[in-house]
N, C-alpha and C positions, 0 to 999 in steps of 0.2 A: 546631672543624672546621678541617682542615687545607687549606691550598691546592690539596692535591691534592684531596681528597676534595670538596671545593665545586668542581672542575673537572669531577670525574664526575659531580656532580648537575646541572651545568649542561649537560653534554654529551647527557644521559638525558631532559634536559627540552627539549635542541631537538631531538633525533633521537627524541623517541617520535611515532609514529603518529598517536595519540592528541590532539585536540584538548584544552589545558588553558588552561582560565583562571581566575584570581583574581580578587575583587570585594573592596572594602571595604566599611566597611558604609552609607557613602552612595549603594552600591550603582555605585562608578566601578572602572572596571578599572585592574586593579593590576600584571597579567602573563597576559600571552599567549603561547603556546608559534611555533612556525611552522608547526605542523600548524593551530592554530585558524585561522591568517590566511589559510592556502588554504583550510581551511573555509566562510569566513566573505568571502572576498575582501578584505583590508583590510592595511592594512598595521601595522606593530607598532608604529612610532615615532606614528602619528597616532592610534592606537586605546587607547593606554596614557593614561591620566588620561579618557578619555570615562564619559558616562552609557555605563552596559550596556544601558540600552533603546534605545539609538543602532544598536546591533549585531545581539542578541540577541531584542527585542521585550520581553514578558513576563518580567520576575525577579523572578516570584513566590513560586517555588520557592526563590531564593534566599533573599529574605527572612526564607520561612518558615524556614528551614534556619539562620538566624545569632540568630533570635527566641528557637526551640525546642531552639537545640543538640543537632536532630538530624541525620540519615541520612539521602538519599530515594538508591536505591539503584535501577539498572537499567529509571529513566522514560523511555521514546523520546517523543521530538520530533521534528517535522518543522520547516523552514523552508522553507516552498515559495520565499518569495522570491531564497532562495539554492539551491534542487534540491536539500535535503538533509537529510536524518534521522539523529538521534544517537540513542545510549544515555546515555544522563547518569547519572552519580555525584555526589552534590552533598554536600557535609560540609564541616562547621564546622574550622577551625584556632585552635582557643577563645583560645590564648595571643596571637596576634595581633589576634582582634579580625576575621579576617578569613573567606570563603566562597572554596572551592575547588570546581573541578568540572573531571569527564575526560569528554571528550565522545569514545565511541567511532563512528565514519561506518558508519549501515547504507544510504548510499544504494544500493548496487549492490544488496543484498536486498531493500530495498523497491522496487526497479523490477523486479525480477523477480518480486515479490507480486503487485506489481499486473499484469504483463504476466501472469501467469500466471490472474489472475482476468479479464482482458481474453479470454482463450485461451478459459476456462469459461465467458461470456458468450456468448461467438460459437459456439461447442461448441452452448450450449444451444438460443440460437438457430438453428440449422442444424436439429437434432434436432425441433425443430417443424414448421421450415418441411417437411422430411422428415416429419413424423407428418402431417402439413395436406396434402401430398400424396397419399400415400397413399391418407387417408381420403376423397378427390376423386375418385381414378382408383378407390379400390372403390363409389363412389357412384355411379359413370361405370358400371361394370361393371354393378352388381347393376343401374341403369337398363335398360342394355341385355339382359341376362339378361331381366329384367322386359318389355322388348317384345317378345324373340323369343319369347319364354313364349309372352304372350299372342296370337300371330300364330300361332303352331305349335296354340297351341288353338281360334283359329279355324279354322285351315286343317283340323285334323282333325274340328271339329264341322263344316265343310261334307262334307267326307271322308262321316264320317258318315250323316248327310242325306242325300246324294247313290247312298249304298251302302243305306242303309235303304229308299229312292224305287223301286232297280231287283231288289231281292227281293221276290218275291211273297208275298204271304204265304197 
């Protein structure tokens, strides 16, 4: 690899978006990109040689991923403790020995998931308390239908009686 070419890759690996980091396989971080460290709030120089469960919590996935020299391809995470949800890519780099992972940031999607199931909750809710009224005011209604009914039938059975009393018969 030429100098130049190990400057593009070095370039590509601090300007991607993309959260990256390498584990060994004691499971300590080996390189972190500057995306991961605003991900992660942490700084590079102190977070290089740490336990990954220092950072990350659970690298389970890792593990399994340097065990089985496989793939785990497009698994979202959350870290609440840091407001933030990734896509992870996690793959082996057999020849070194070592576990790489791209973590892509869905937090802005998952807080518009959830605001938006927030949106559908309160929607739902609304549409009740709306169905709960209605069915009030027409219980209210048929009530009163229901008295004047009955008031309108007495009045016409006195009606009645009183019209049947002054026909002779």
């Amino acid at each position: 690899m030429t100098d130049t070419t190990k400057s593009l890759w070095e370039l590509l690996w601090d300007y991607d978006p993309n959260g990256l980091v390498v584990l060994d396989r004691a499971m300590r971080i080996r390189a972190i990109n500057a995306a991961f460290c605003r991900m992660f709030r942490c700084d590079q120089d102190t977070a290089v040689g740490r336990r990954a469960e220092e950072i990350l919590g659970d690298v389970t996935d890792f593990r399994r991923v340097l065990e089985t020299d496989t793939v785990i391809k497009a698994k979202e995470v959350c870290y609440p403790e840091y407001e933030l949800c990734v896509r992870k890519v996690t793959f082996p780099i057999r020849a070194e020995g070592i576990v790489a992972c791209i973590m892509v940031d869905l937090s802005h999607e998952f807080q518009a998931r959830q605001e938006l199931e927030r949106l559908k909750r309160e929607t739902l809710e609304k549409v009740h308390q709306v169905v709960d009224r209605h069915m009030q005011v027409a219980q209210e209604i048929a009530g009163l239908l229901g008295e004047t009914t009955a008031e309108t039938k007495v009045s016409l059975l006195k009606l009645q009686q009183v019209l049947e009393q002054e026909i002779p018969e």
